[in-house]
LUMLUMTOR-330013 format. One record per residue (C-alpha): chain; x, y, z; residue number from 1; residue in one letter. Coordinates in steps of 0.25 Angstrom, whole numbers, plus 5000, padded with zeros to 4 digits. Layout:
! LUMLUMTOR-330013
<pt "A" <X Y Z> NUM "A"> ...
END
This chain:
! LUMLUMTOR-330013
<pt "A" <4390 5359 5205> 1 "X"> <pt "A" <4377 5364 5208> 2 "X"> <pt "A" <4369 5376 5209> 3 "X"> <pt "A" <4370 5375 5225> 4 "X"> <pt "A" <4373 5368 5238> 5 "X"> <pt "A" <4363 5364 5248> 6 "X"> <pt "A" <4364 5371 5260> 7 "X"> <pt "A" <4352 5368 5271> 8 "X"> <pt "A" <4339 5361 5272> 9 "X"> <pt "A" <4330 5371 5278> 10 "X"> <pt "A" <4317 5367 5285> 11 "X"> <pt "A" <4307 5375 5291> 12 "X"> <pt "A" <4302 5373 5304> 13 "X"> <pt "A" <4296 5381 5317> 14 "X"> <pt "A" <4307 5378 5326> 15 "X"> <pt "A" <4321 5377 5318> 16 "X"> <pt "A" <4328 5376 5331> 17 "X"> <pt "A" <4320 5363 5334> 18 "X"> <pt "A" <4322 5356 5321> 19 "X"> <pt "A" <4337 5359 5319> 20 "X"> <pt "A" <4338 5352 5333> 21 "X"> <pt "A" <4330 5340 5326> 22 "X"> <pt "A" <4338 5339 5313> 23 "X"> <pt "A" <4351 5342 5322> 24 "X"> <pt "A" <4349 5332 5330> 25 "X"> <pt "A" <4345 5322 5321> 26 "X"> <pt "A" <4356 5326 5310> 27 "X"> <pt "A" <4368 5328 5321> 28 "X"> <pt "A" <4369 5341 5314> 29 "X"> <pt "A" <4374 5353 5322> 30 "X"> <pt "A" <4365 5366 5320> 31 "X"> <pt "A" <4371 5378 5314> 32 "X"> <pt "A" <4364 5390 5313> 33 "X"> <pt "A" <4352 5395 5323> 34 "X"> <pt "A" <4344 5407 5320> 35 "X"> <pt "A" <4330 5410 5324> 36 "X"> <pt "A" <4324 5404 5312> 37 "X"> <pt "A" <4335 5396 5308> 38 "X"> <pt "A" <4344 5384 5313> 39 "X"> <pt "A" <4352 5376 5302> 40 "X"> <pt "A" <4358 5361 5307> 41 "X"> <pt "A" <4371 5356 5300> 42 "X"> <pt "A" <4379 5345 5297> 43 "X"> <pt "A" <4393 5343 5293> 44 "X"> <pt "A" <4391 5345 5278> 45 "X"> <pt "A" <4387 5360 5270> 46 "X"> <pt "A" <4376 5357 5268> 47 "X"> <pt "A" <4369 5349 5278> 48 "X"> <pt "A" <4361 5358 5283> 49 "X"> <pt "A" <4346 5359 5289> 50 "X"> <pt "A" <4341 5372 5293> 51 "X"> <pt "A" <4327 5375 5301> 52 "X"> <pt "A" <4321 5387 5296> 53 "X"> <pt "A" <4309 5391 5307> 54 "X"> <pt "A" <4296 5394 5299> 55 "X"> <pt "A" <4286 5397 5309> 56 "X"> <pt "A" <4275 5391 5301> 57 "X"> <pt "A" <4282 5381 5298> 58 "X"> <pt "A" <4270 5368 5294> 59 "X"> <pt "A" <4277 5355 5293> 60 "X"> <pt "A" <4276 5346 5281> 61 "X"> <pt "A" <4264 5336 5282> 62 "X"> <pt "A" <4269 5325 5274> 63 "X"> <pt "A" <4264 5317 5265> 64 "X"> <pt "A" <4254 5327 5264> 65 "X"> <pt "A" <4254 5334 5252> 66 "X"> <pt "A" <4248 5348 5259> 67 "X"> <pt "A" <4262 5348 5266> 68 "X"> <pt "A" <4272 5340 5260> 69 "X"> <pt "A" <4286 5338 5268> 70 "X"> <pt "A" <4292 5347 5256> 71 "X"> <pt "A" <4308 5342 5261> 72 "X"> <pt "A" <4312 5331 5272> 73 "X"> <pt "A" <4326 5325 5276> 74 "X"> <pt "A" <4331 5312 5274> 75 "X"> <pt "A" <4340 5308 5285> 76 "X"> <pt "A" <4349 5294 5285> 77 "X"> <pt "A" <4348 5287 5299> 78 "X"> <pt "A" <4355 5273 5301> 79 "X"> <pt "A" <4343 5269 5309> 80 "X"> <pt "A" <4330 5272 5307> 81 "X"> <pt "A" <4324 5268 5321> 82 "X"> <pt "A" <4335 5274 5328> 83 "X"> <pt "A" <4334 5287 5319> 84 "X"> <pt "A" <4319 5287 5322> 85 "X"> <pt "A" <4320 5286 5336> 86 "X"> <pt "A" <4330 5298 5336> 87 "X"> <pt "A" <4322 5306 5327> 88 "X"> <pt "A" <4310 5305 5335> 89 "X"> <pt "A" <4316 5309 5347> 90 "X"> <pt "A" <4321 5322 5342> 91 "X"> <pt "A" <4308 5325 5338> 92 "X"> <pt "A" <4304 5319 5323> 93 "X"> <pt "A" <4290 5312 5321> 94 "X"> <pt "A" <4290 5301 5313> 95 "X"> <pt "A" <4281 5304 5300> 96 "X"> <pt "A" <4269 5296 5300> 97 "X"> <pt "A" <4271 5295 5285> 98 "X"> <pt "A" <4281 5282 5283> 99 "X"> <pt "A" <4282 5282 5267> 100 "X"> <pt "A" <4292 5273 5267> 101 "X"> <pt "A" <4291 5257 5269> 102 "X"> <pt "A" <4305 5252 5268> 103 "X"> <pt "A" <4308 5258 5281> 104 "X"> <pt "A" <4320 5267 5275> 105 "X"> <pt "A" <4315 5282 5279> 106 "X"> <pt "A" <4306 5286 5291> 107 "X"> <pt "A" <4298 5300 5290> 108 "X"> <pt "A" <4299 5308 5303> 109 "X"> <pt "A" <4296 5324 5305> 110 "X"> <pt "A" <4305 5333 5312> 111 "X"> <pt "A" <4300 5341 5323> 112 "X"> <pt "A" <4295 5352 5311> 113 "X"> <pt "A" <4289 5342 5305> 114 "X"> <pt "A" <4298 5340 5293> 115 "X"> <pt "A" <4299 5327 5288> 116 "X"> <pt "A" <4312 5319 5286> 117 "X"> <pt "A" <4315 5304 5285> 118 "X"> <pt "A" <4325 5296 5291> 119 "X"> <pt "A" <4331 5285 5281> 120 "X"> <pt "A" <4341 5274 5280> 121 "X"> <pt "A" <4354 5275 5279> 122 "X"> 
END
C-alpha cells in the first residue's frame, strides 16, 4: 500500500470558473465544488478530480521553451482525433503550433489558460 492516494490535479489559472467549464465539458464531468478562487470538476471515481486554483498572475507555460516550460499537462484518450479536435476547438482550445509527434498518435492543444494537454489514441 502506499504512502497516500491521489486526490486532485490542481491547475492554476485567471479564471477557474472558465477553465472548469472547459475541462467539464470536455471530460463530461459534473463540477463539484465553486468558491471564489476554487472550482473542482469530478468524475465517477475518487480520485478523478481536477481543480482550478485562480492565480491572478497567472503566466502560461510557453512550451518548448525552456524559460517556461509546461511543468504538467494531461493526456486525454479520444476515439477520433479529427472529431476530438474539432470539439476541442470549439470549446475554446488552440491547437499548439508545436507538433512533436509524427505518427499522428497525439495532438498538442492549449486550454483557454494556456496549459497544454494532448489528445491521443485510444
Amino acid at each position: 500500500m502506499g504512502i497516500a492516494r491521489m486526490r486532485a490535479v490542481v491547475l492554476d489559472c485567471p479564471d477557474p470558473n472558465r477553465l472548469a467549464d472547459f475541462y467539464s465539458a470536455l471530460l463530461d464531468w459534473k463540477i463539484t465544488t465553486v468558491e471564489d478562487d476554487w472550482v473542482t470538476i469530478s468524475g465517477a471515481g475518487e480520485s478523478e478530480r481536477i481543480s482550478f486554483q485562480k492565480a491572478p498572475d497567472h503566466q502560461p507555460p510557453d512550451w518548448p521553451d525552456p524559460a517556461r516550460p509546461q511543468q504538467l499537462h494531461l493526456d486525454l484518450t479520444v476515439d477520433d482525433l479529427d472529431e476530438a479536435e474539432a470539439a476541442v476547438l470549439a470549446l475554446g482550445a488552440v491547437k499548439h503550433t508545436h507538433q512533436p509527434d509524427e505518427s499522428g498518435s497525439f495532438r498538442v492543444y492549449l486550454d483557454p489558460a494556456g496549459h497544454p494537454f494532448c489528445l491521443c489514441v485510444a
